[in-house]
C-alpha positions as CSV (number, residue, x, y, z in Angstrom):
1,X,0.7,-3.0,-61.2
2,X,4.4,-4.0,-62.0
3,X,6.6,-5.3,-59.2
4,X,10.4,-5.6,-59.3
5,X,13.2,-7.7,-57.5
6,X,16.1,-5.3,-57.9
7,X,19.8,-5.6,-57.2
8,X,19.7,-9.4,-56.5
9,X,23.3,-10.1,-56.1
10,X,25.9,-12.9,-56.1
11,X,29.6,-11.8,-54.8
12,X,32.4,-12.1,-53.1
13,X,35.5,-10.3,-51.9
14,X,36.6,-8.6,-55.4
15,X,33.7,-8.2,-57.6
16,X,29.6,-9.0,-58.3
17,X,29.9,-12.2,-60.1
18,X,26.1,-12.0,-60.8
19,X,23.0,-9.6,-60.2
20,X,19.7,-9.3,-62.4
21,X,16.7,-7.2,-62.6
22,X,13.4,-8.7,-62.6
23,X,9.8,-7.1,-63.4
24,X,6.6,-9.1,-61.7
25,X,3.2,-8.4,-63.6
26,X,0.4,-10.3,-63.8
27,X,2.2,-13.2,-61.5
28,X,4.6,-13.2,-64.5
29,X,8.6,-12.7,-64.3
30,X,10.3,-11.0,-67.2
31,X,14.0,-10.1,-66.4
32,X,14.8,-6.4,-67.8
33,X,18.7,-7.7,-66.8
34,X,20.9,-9.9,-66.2
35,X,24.5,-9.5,-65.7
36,X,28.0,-11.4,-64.8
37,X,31.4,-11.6,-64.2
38,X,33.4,-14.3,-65.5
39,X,36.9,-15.7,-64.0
40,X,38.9,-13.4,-66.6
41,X,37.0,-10.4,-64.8
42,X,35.0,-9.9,-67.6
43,X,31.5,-8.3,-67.4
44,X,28.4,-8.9,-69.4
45,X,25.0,-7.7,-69.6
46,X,22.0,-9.1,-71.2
47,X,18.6,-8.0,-71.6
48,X,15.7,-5.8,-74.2
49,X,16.1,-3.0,-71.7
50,X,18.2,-1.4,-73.9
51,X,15.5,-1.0,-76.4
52,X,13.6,1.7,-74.0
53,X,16.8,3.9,-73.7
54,X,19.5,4.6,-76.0
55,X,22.8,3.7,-78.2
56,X,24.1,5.3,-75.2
57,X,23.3,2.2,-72.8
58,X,23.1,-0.1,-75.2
59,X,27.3,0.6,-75.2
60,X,27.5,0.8,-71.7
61,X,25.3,-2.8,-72.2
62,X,28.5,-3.9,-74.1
63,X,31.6,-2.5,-71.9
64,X,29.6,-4.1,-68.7
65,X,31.3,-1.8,-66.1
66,X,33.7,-2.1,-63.4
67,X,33.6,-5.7,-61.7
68,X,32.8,-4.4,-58.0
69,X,30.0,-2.2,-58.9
70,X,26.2,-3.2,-59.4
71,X,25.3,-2.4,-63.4
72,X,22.6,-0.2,-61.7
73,X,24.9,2.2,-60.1
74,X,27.4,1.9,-62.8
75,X,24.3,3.6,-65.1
76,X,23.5,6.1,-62.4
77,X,26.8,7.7,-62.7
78,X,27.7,7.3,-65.8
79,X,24.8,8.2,-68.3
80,X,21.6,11.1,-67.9
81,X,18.2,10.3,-67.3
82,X,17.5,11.2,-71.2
83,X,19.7,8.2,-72.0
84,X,18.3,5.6,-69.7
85,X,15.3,5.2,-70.5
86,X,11.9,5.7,-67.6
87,X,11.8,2.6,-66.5
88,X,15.5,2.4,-65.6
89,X,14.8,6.3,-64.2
90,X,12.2,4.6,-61.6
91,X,14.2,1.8,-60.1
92,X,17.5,4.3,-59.8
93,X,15.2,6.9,-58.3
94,X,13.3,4.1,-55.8
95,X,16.7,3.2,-55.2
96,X,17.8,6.3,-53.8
97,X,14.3,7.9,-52.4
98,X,12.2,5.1,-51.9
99,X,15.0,2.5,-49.8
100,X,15.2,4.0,-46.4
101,X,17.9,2.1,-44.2
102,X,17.6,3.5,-40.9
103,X,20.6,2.4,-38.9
104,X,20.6,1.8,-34.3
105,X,21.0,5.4,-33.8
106,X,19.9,7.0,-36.7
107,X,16.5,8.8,-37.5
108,X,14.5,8.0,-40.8
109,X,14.4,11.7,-41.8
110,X,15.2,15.2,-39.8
111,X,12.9,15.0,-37.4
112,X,12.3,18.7,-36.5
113,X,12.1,19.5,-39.7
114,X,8.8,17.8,-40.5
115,X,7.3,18.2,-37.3
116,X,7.7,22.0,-37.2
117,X,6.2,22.1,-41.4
118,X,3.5,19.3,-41.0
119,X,1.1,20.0,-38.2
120,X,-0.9,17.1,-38.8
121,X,2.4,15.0,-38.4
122,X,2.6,16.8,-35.3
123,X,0.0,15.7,-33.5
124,X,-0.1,12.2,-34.9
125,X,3.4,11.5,-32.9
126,X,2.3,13.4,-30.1
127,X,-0.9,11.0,-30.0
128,X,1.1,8.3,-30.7
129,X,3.4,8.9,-27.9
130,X,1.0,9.8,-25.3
131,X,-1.0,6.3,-26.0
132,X,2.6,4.7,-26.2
133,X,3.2,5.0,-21.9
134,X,5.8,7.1,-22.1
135,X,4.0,9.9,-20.3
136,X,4.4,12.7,-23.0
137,X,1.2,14.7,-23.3
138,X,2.3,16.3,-27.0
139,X,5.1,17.9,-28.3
140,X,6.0,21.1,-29.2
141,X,8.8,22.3,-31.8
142,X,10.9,25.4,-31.0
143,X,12.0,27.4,-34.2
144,X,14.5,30.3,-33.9
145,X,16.3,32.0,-36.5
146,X,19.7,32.7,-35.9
147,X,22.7,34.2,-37.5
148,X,25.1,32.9,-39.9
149,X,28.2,33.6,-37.5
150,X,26.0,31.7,-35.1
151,X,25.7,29.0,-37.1
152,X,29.2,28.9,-37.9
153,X,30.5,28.7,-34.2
154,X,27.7,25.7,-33.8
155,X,29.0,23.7,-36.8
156,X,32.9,23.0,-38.2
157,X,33.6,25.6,-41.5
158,X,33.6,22.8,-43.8
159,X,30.2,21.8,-43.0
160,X,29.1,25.2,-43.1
161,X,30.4,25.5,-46.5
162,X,29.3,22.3,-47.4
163,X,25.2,23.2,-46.3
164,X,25.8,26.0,-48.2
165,X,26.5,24.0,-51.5
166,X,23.6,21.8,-50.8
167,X,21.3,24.4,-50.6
168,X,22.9,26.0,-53.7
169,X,22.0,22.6,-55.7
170,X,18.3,21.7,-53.7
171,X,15.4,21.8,-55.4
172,X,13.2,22.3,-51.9
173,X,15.5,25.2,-51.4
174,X,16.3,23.3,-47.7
175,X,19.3,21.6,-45.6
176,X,19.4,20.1,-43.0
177,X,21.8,18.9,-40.1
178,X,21.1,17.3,-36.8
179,X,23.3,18.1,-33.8
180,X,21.9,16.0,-31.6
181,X,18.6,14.4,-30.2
182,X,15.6,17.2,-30.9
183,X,18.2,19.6,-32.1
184,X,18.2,20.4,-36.0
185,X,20.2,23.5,-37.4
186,X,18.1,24.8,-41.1
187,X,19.2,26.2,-44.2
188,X,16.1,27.9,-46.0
189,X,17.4,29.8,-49.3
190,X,15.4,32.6,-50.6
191,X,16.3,35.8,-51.9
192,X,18.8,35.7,-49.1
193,X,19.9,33.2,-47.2
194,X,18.2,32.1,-43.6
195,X,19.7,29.8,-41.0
196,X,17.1,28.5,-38.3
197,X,18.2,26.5,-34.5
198,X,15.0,23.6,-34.5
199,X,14.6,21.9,-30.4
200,X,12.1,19.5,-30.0
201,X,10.4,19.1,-26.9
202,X,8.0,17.1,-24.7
203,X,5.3,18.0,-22.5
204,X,4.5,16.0,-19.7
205,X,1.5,16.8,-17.6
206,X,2.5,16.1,-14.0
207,X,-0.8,16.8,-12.2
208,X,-4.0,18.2,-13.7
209,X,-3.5,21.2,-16.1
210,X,0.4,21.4,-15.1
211,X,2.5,20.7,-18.3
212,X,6.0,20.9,-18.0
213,X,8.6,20.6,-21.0
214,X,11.6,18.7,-21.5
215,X,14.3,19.0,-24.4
216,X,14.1,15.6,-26.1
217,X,17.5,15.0,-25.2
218,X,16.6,14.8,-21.5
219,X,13.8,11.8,-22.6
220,X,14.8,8.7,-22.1
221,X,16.7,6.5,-24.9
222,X,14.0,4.5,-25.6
223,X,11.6,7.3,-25.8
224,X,13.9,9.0,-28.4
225,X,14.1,5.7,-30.2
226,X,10.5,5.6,-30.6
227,X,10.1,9.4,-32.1
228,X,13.2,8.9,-34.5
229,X,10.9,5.6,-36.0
230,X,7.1,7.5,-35.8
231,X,7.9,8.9,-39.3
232,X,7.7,5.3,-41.0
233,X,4.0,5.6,-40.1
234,X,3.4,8.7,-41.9
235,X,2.6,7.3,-44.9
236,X,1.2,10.9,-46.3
237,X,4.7,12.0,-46.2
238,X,6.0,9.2,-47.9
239,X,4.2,7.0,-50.3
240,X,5.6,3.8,-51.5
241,X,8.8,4.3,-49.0
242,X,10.3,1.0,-48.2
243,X,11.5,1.0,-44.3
244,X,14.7,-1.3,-43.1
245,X,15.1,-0.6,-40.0
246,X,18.2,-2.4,-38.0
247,X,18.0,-3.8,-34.5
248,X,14.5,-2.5,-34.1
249,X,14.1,-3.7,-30.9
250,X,16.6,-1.3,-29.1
251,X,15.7,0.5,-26.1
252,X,12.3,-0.3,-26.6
253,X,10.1,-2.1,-24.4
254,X,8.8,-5.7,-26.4
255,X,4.8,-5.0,-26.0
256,X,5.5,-1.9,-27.7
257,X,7.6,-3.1,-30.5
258,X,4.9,-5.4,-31.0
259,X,2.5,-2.6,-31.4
260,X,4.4,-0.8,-33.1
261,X,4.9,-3.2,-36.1
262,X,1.1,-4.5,-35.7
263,X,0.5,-0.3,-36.4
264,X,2.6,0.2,-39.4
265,X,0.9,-3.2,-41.0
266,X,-2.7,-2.4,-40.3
267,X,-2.6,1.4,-41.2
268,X,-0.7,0.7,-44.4
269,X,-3.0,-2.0,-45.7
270,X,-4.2,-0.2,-48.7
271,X,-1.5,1.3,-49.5
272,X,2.3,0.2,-51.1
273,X,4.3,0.3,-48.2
274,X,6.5,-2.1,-46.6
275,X,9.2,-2.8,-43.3
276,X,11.6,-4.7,-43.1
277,X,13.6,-5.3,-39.6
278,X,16.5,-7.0,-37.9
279,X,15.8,-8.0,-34.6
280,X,16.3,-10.6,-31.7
281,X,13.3,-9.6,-30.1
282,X,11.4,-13.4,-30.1
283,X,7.9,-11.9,-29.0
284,X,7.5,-10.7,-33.0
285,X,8.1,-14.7,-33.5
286,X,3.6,-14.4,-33.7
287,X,1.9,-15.8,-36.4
288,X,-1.0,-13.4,-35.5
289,X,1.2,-10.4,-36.3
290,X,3.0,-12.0,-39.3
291,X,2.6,-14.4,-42.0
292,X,4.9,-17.4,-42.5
293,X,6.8,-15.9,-45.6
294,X,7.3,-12.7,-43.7
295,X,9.4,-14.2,-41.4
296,X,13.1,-15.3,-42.0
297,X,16.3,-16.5,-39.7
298,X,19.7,-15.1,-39.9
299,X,22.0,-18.2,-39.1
300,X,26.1,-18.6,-39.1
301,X,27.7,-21.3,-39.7
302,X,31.2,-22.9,-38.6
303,X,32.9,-21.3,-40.8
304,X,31.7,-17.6,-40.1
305,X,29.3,-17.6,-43.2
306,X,26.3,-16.2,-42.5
307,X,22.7,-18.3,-44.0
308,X,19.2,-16.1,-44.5
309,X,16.1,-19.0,-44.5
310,X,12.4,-18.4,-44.4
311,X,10.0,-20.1,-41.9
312,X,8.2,-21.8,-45.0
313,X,11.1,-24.1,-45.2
314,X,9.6,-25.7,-42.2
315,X,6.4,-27.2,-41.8
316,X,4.8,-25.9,-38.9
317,X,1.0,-26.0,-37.8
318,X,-1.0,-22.7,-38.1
319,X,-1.2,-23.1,-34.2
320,X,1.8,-23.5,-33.7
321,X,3.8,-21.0,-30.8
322,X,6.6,-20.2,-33.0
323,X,8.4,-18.0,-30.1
324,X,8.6,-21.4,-28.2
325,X,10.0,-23.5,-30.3
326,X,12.4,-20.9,-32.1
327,X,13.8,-20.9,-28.8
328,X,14.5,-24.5,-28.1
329,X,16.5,-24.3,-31.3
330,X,13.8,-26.0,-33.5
331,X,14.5,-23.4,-36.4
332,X,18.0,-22.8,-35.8
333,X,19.6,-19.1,-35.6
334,X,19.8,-19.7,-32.0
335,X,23.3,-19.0,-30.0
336,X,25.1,-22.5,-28.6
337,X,25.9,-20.8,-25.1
338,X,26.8,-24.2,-23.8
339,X,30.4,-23.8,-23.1
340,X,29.6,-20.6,-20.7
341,X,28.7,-23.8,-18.5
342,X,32.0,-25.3,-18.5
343,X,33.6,-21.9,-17.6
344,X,31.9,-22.7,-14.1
345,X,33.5,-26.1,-13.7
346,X,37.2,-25.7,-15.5
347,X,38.4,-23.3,-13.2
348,X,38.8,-20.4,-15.7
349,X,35.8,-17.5,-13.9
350,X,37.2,-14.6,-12.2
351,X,38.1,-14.8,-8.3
């Protein structure tokens, strides 16, 4: 099994001044890169990794690139796969399939999509949802074809033309665009063209064999949340997908953000999958859940500069209740909120 730590990175406001590629086998590190910028803004790259690919990016090895861009990307657009070599092919391909950063309000993939062409992806989130408390008995996807002057008075003409060129250049012969929560316009190409209006929505069963449906977009924010993350546990879909997922805990209730994440690590356990999540949710602080090293701070400093540390740089008992003493500002990364107390006493609160 080889294991990399890509795009490591030292920089500041004008350019990378360092980044390296390192390969992990057998417990051993071999770096395939390792590139700089000096004070005169020149760039350099070393490394064998030439020797898999071609006179082509053993040049581009030489010329080192434009200062402010990673050597990575800077072979991405600049050479063909036939001159990089496989192994470079991978990690630029992991790079831009694998990585999934999944923003507050974002969803990891179009939702609609994959729930109306994977049934068994179906009824996994409607399980999931209905043994989540949020009183959804399953869902049900709503696919209507339309017309392409309906789906030009739904979307602006430049997006329009834009799907249109996507689907001209898409190997699965599909676009997609959301327009809102549970709303998903399609863009299947065939012999002819065919446009498709996706809704998503959930079934609630209000008394004993009476199901009524909401629109997702009538669900609550939290519930919406929840849907838009269900696909990171769908590890059919996506093998060897690596999840980072910001502010994780929004909208969602803490018991089941702890589930959630207790989920995604025991389902994925033999399999190459990982998450990665911001959060100030301190109930995840659980050494039951996670493991020491899987566990790091985000702290700033006086002068706006912003410090990433791991819980193995303290020594702390097996026992210990982390959530506890995180908070009384044992591991730092804690807010100083003490001088809201002085705005009581110096006379500067609102009348």
């Amino acid at each position: 099994m080889r294991l990399y730590a890509p795009g490591q990175v030292g920089l500041d406001d004008d350019r990378i001044a360092e980044e390296w590629l390192v390969r992990v086998k057998g417990g051993r590190e071999k770096a395939l890169y390792e590139r700089s910028t000096d004070e005169t803004g020149r760039v350099s790259v070393e490394g064998d990794f030439a020797k898999a690919g071609s006179e082509k990016l053993a040049a581009l090895a030489t010329v080192g690139g434009p200062q402010n861009q990673s050597f990575l990307a800077t072979v991405a657009t600049t050479l063909e796969e036939v001159d990089i070599g496989a192994e470079l092919v991978a990690i630029i391909d992991w790079f831009a399939h694998g990585l999934r950063l999944i923003e507050p309000d974002q969803t990891i993939e179009p939702l609609g999509h994959l729930l109306s062409t994977d049934s068994r992806f179906l009824e996994f989130a409607g399980r999931f949802l209905r043994s989540s408390s949020t009183g959804i008995d399953h869902l049900n996807v709503l696919k209507k074809e339309i017309t392409q002057d309906e789906l030009r008075s739904l979307l602006p003409e430049r997006l329009v033309m834009r799907l249109l060129d996507d689907i001209a250049d898409d190997e699965d012969n599909t676009a997609v665009v959301r327009i809102g929560d549970g709303n998903e316009l399609v863009v299947e190409r065939t012999d002819t063209h065919h446009y498709y209006r996706i809704t998503i929505q959930a079934a609630h069963e209000y008394a004993p064999g009476t199901i009524g449906s909401l629109d997702l977009a009538d669900e609550s924010d939290g519930t919406r949340r929840l849907l838009n993350l269900i696909p990171a546990l769908n590890h059919d879909h996506d093998q060897g997908a690596v999840y980072f997922i910001d502010e994780i805990d929004r909208s969602m209730h803490p018991m089941l953000i702890w589930k959630f994440m207790q989920f995604f690590l025991q389902s994925c356990k033999a399999a190459r999958h990982q998450i990665i999540v911001t959060t100030h949710e301190a109930n995840l602080l659980d050494l039951d859940l996670l493991r020491r090293d899987e566990i790091w701070f985000v702290e700033k400093d006086a002068e706006s500069a912003t410090h990433l540390y791991p819980l193995t740089d303290f020594k702390v008992r097996k026992d210990l209740e982390i959530r506890k003493h995180y908070l009384e500002g044992r591991f730092g990364a804690v807010p100083f909120l003490g001088s809201l107390d002085r705005l009581l006493h110096d006379g500067s609160k609102p009348e």
